[in-house]
TIDRENRO-920755 format. One record per residue (C-alpha): residue in one letter; chain; z, y, x. Coordinates in nm, 4 decimals. Layout:
! TIDRENRO-920755
+------+------+----------+----------+----------+
: code : unit :        z :        y :        x :
+------+------+----------+----------+----------+
:    A :    A :        Z :        Y :        X :
...
+------+------+----------+----------+----------+
***
This chain:
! TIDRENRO-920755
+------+------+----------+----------+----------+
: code : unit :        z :        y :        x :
+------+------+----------+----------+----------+
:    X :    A :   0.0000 :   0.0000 :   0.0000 :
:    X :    A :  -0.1048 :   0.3374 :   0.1356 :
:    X :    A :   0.0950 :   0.6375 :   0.0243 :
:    X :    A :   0.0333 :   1.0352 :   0.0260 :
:    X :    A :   0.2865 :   1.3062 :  -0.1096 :
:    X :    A :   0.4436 :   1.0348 :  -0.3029 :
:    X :    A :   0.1645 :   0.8507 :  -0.4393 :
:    X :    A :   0.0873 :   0.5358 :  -0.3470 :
:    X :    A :  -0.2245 :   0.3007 :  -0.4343 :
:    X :    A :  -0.3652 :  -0.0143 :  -0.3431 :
:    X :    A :  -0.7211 :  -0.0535 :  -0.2746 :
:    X :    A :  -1.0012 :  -0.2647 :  -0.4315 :
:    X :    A :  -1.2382 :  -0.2780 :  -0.1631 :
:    X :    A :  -1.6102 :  -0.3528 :  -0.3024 :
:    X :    A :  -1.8325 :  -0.5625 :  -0.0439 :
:    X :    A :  -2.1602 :  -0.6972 :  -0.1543 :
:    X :    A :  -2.4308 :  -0.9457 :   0.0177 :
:    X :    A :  -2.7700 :  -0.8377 :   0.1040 :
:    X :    A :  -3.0707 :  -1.0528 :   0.0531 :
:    X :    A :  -3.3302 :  -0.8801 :   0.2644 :
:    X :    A :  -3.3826 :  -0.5586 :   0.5127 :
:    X :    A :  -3.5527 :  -0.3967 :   0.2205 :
:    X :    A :  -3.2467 :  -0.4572 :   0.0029 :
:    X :    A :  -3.0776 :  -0.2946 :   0.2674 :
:    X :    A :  -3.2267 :   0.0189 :   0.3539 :
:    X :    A :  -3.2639 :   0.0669 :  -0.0146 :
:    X :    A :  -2.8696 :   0.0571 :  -0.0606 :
:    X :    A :  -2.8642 :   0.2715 :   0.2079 :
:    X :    A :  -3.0910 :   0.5903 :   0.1053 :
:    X :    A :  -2.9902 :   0.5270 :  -0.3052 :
:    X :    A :  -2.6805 :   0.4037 :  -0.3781 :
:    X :    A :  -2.4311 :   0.7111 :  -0.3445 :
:    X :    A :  -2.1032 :   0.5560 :  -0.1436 :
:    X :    A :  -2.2492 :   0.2911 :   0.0117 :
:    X :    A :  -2.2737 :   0.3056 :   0.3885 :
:    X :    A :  -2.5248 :   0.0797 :   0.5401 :
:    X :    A :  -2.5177 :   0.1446 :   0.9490 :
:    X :    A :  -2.8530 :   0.1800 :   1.0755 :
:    X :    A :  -2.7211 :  -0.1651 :   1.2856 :
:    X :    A :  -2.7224 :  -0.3554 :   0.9420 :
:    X :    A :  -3.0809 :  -0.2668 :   0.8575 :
:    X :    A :  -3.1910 :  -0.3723 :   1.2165 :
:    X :    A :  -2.9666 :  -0.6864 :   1.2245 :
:    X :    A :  -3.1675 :  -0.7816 :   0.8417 :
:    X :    A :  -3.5010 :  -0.7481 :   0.9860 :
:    X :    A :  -3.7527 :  -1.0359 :   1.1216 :
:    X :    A :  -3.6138 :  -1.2648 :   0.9017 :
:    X :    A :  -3.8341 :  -1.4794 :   0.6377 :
:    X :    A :  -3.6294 :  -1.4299 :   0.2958 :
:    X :    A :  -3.4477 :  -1.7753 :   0.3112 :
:    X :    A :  -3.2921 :  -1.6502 :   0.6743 :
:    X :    A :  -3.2582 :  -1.3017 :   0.5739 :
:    X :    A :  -3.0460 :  -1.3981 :   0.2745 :
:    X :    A :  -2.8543 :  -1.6156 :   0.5123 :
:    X :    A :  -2.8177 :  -1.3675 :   0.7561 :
:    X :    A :  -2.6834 :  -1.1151 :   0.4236 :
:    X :    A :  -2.4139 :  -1.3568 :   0.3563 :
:    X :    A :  -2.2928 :  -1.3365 :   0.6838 :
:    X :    A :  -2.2604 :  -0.9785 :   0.7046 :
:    X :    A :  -2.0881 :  -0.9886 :   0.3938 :
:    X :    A :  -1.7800 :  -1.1709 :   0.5302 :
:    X :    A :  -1.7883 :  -1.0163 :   0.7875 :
:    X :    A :  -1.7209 :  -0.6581 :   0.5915 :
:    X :    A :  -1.5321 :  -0.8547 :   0.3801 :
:    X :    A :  -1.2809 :  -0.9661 :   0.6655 :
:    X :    A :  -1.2651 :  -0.6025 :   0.8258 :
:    X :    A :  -1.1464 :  -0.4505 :   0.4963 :
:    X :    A :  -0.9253 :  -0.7154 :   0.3919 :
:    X :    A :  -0.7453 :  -0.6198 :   0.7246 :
:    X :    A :  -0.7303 :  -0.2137 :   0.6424 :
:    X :    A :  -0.3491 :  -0.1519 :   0.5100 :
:    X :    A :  -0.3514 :  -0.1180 :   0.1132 :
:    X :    A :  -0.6391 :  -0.3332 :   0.0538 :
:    X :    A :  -0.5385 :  -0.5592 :  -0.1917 :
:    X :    A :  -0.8387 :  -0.7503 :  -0.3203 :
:    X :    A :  -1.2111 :  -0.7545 :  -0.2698 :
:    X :    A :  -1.4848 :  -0.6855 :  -0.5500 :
:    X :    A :  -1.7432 :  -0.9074 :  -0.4935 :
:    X :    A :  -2.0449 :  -0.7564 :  -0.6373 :
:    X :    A :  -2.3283 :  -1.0022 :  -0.6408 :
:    X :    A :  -2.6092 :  -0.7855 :  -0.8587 :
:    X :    A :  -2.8438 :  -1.0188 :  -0.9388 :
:    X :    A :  -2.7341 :  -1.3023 :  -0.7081 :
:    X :    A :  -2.4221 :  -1.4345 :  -0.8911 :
:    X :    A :  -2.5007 :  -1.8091 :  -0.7598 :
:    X :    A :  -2.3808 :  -1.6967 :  -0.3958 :
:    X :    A :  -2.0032 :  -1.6390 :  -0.5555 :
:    X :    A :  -1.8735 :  -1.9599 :  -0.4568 :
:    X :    A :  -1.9697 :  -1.9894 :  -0.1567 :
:    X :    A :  -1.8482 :  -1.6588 :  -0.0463 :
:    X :    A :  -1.4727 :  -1.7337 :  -0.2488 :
:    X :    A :  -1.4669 :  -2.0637 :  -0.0468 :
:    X :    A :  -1.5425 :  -1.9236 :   0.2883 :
:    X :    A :  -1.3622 :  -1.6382 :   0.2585 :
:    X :    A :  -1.0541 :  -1.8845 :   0.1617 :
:    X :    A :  -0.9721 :  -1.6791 :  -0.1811 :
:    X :    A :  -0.8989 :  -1.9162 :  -0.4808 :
:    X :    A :  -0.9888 :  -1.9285 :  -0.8298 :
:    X :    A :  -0.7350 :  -1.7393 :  -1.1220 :
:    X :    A :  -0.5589 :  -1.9582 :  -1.2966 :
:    X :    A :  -0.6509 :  -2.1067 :  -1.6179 :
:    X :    A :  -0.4429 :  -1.9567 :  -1.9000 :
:    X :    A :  -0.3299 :  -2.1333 :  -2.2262 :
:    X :    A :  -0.1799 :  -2.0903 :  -2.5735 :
:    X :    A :   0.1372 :  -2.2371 :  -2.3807 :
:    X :    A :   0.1541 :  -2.0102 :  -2.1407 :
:    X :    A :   0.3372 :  -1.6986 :  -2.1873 :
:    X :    A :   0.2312 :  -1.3624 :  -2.1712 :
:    X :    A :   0.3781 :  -1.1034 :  -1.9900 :
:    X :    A :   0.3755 :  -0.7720 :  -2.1896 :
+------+------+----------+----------+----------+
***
C-alpha cells in the first residue's frame, strides 16, 4: 500500500500481451497511457505471427513480474482484447490461482 497526505491506495496494475510488432507500435502511438518502449517494438519485429505472439507472451510476464514487485501493487489486470484463449496460460505461469467457486452455502460477507 502506497500512501500520500493520508491517503493510501493499492494498485491494479493492467499488463496486456502483444501478438505482433504492428500490435505494438499501434498501442504505442493510440492508446493514451500505455507506454510501449521503442525496445518492445524492436524486440516484436522479424518474427512470423506464431513466434511473434510467442515472443508477446513473454514480454507480458515479464511486465507482469516487474509490477507485481512495485510496493502497492496488489493484483494484475490481465487484459487479453481479443485473445482471451492466452488467459490460462499466463495465470499458470505467472503462478496466480483461480477465485474460488462460491455457493448458496457459503456466506456472504456484507
Amino acid at each position: 500500500m502506497i500512501g500520500n497526505e493520508g491517503y493510501e491506495a493499492h494498485i491494479l496494475a493492467g499488463v496486456r500481451p502483444i501478438r505482433s510488432a504492428a500490435g505494438a507500435q499501434f498501442m504505442k502511438d493510440n492508446v493514451a497511457g500505455m507506454d510501449v518502449p521503442d525496445e518492445i517494438v524492436a524486440r516484436m519485429k522479424g518474427f512470423d505471427k506464431e513466434q511473434a505472439a510467442a515472443e508477446g507472451v513473454e514480454i507480458c510476464l515479464e511486465v507482469a513480474e516487474e509490477v507485481r514487485a512495485i510496493e502497492g501493487v496488489r493484483g494484475l489486470h490481465m487484459m487479453t482484447v481479443s485473445w482471451s484463449s492466452i488467459l490460462p496460460e499466463l495465470v499458470n505461469r505467472l503462478g496466480l490461482y483461480r477465485r474460488p467457486d462460491v455457493t448458496e452455502e457459503d456466506p456472504v460477507v456484507a
